[in-house]
C-alpha positions as CSV (number, residue, x, y, z in Angstrom):
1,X,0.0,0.0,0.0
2,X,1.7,3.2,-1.0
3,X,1.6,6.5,0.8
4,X,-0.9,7.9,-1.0
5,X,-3.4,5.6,-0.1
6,X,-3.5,7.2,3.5
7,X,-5.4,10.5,4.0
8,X,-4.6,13.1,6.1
9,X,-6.8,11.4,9.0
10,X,-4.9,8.1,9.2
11,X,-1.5,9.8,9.1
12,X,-2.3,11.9,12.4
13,X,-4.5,8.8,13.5
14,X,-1.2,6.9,13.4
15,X,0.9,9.6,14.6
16,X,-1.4,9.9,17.8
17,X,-1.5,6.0,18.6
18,X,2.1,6.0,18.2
19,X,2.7,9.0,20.8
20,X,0.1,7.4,23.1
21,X,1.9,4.2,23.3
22,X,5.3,5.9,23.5
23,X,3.5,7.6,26.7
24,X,1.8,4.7,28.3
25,X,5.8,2.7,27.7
26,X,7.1,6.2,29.4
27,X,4.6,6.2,32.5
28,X,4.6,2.3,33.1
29,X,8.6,3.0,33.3
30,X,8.4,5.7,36.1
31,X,6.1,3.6,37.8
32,X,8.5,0.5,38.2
33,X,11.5,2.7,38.5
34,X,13.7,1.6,41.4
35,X,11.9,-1.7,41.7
36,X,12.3,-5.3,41.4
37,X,10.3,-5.3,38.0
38,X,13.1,-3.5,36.6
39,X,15.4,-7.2,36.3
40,X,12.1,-8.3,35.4
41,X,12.2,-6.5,32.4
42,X,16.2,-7.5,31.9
43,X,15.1,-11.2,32.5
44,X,12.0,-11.0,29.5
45,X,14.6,-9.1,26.9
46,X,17.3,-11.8,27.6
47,X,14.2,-14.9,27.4
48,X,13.6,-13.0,23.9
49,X,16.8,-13.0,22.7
50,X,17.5,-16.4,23.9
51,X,14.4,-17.8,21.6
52,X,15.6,-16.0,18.8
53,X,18.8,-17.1,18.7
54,X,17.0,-20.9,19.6
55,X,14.9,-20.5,16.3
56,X,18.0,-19.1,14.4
57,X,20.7,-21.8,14.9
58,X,18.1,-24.9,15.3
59,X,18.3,-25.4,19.0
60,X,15.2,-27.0,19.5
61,X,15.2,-28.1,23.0
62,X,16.2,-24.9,24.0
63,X,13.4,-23.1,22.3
64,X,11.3,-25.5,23.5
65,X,12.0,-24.0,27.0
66,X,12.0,-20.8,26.4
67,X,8.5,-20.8,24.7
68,X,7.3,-22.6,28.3
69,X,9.4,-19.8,30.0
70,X,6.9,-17.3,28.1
71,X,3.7,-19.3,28.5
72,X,3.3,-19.6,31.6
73,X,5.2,-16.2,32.8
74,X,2.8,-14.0,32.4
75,X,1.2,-15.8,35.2
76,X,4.9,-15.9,37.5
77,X,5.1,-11.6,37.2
78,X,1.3,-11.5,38.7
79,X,2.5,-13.5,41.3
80,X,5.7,-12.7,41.8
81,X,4.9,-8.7,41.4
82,X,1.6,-8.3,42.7
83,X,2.6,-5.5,45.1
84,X,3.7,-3.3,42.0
85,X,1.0,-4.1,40.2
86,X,-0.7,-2.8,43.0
87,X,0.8,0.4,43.3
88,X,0.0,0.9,39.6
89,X,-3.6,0.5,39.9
90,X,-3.8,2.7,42.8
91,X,-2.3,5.2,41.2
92,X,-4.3,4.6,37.9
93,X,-7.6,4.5,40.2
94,X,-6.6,8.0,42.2
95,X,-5.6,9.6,38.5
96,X,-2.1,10.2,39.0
97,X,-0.6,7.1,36.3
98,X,-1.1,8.8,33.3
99,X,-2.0,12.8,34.9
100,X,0.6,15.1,34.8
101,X,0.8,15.0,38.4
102,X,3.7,15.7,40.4
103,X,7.2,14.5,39.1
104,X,9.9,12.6,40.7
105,X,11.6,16.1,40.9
106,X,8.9,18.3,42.9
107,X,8.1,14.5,45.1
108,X,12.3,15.0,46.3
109,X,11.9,18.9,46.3
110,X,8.5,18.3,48.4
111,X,10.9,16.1,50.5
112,X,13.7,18.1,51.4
113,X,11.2,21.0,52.3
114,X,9.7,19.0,54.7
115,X,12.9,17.1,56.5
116,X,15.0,20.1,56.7
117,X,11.6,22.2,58.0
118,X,11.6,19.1,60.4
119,X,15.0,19.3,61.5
120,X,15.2,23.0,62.0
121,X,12.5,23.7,64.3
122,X,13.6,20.9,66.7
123,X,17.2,21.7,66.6
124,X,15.8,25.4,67.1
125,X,14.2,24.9,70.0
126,X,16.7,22.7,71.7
127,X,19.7,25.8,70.9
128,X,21.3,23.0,68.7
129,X,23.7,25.0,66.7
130,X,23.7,24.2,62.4
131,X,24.4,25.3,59.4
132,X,23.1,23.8,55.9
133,X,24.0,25.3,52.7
134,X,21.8,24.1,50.1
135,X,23.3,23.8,46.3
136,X,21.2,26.0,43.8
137,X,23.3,27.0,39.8
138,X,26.4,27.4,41.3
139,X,28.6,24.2,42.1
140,X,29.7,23.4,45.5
141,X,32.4,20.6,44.7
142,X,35.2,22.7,46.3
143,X,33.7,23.3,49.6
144,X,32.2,19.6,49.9
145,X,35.7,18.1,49.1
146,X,36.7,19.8,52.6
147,X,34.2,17.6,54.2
148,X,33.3,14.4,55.0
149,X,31.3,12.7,52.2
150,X,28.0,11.3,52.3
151,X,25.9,10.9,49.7
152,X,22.9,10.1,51.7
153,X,19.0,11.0,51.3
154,X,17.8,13.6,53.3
155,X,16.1,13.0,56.3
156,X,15.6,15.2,59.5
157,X,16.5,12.4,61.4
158,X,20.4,12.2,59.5
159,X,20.5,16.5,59.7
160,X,19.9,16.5,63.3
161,X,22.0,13.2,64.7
162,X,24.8,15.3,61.9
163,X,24.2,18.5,64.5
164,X,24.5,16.9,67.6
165,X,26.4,18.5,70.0
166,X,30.1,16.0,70.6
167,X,29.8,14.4,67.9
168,X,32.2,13.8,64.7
169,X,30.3,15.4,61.9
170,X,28.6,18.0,64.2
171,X,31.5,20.7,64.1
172,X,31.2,22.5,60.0
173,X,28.4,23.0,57.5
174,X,26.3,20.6,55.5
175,X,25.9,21.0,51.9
176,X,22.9,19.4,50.1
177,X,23.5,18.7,46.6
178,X,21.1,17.4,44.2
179,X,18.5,16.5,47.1
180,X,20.7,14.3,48.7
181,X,23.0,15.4,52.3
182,X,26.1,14.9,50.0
183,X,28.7,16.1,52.9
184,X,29.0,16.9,56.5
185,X,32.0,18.6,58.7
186,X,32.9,21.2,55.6
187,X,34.2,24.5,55.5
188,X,32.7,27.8,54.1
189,X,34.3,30.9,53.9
190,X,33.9,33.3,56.4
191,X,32.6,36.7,55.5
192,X,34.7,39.7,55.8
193,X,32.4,42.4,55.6
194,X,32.7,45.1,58.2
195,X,29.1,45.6,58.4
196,X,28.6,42.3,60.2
197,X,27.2,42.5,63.6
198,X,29.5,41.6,66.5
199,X,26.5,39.6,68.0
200,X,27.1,37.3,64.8
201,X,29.2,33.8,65.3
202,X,31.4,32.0,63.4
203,X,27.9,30.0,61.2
204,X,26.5,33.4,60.6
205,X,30.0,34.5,59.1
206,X,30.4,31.4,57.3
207,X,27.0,31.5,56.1
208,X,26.9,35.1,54.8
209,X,30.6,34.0,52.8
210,X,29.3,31.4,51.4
211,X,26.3,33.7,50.2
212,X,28.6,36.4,48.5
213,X,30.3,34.0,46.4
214,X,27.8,31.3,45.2
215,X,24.2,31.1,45.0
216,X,23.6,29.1,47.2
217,X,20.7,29.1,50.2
218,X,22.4,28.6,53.3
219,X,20.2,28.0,56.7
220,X,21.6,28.8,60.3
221,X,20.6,28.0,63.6
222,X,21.7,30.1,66.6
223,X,23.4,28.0,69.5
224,X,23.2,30.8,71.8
225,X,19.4,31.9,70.8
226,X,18.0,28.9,68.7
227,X,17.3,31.6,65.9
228,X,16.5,30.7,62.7
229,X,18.4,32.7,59.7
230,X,18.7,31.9,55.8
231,X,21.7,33.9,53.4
232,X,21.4,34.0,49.7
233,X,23.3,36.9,47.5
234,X,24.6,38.4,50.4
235,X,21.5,39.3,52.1
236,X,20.9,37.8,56.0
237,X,17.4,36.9,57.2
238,X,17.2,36.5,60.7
239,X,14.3,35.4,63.1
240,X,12.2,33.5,61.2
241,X,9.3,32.0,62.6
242,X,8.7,28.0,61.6
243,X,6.0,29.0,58.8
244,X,8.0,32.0,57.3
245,X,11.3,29.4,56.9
246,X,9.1,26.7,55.6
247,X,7.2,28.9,53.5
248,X,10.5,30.7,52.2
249,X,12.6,27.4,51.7
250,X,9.2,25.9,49.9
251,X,9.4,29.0,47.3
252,X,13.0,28.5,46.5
253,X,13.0,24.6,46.1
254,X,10.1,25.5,43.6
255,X,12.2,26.5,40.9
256,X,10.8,30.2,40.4
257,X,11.5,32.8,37.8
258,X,14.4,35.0,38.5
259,X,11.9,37.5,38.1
260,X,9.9,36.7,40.9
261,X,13.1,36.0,43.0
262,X,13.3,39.6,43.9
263,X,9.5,40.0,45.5
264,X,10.5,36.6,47.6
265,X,13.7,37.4,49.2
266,X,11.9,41.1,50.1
267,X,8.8,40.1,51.6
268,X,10.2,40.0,54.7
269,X,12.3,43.3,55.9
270,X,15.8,42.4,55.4
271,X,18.1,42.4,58.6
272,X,21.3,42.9,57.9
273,X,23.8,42.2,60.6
């Protein structure tokens, strides 16, 4: 059948039915992402190839097996991965499978907000002294080689065991990299602006320095005061109640315009040293 044969309908008919497919293939992939199905999918592409080459070079017995192997698998994955299954019809049932919904991205972003929130207020209250500089555009490979690496996922429990007073890691900054704590025990460099307040410490210093030479967001708590403060560009915020650091780290870990970055960072009156 030549090309011609095919009106303009079928050609965008098939066009659509291909992307659809190619999206269904897509979703069902982030769906068993990190999971056991994924050598499940290695074992049936190695199966395939094995009956292939069977057919090809006239090993009958061993296509033989192979065609079993595929007969009665399909019945071995339900089995086998019922609780993924599972999780795919839950999701298909609350409309998230094939929605645009929220994407592996914004769930770690979601995550971090929430553990370092977490970790914040209960170091704040307890006057447990920390500083977390967060990686944004600008690398942070120099100042995590100084550290002790990591290269763990964030959790408020790791930040605040990290920050415990006497203990090996506790003494330094943090840098988070990628949504993952990838050091601990690191050095930042210290500020050397004259404007600085002599009520300031060494974290605030460090945390400002940091702030005048990257982009990145770097959260301080206050040993002697259990204050909560955040640096980026230069500019100190100091006292922040739980909801205004949640609310503010939330708005940068969402990835807005540079445009609106301005109207964030001044919401709040600024308070400089």
């Amino acid at each position: 059948m030549s090309l011609s044969n095919f009106t303009f309908f079928d050609i965008i008919t098939n066009v659509v039915d291909i992307i659809v497919v190619w999206f269904v293939i897509y979703k069902t992939l982030m769906v068993i992402k990190g999971t056991k199905a994924v050598q499940l999918l290695k074992g049936i592409f190695v199966i395939i190839v094995v009956k292939s080459l069977s057919g090809l070079f006239g090993l009958n017995t061993l296509g033989w097996l192979m065609e079993q192997a595929m007969s009665w698998g399909f019945i071995a994955v339900i089995v086998i991965f019922q609780p993924e299954l599972r999780r795919a019809l839950e999701q298909l049932g609350r409309g998230k499978l094939f929605s645009r919904g929220m994407s592996q991205e914004e769930n770690e972003n979601e995550h971090a907000v929430e553990a370092i929130s977490k970790a914040v207020s209960y170091m704040a209250k307890r006057r447990i002294g920390a500083l977390i500089s967060i990686e944004r555009e600008t690398g942070l490979t120099d100042y995590i080689e100084t550290g002790i690496p990591l290269d763990s996922k964030i959790s408020a429990e790791l930040l605040i065991n990290i920050f415990i007073p006497n203990t090996p890691l506790h003494d330094g900054a943090v840098i988070l990299q990628k949504n993952k704590v990838a050091a601990a025990a690191c050095y930042l460099p210290l500020s050397e602006s004259p404007f600085i307040s002599k009520e300031l410490g060494t974290r605030h210093r460090a945390a400002l320095g940091v702030s005048e030479v990257t982009d990145c967001l770097t959260v301080v708590v206050s040993e002697e005061t259990g204050g909560v403060s955040l640096t980026r560009n230069g500019d100190l915020h100091r006292d922040l109640s739980a909801e205004e650091f949640k609310d503010m780290l939330s708005k940068e870990f969402s990835h807005l315009n540079k445009a609106a970055t301005p109207t964030l960072w001044n919401w709040r009156g600024k308070k400089n040293g």
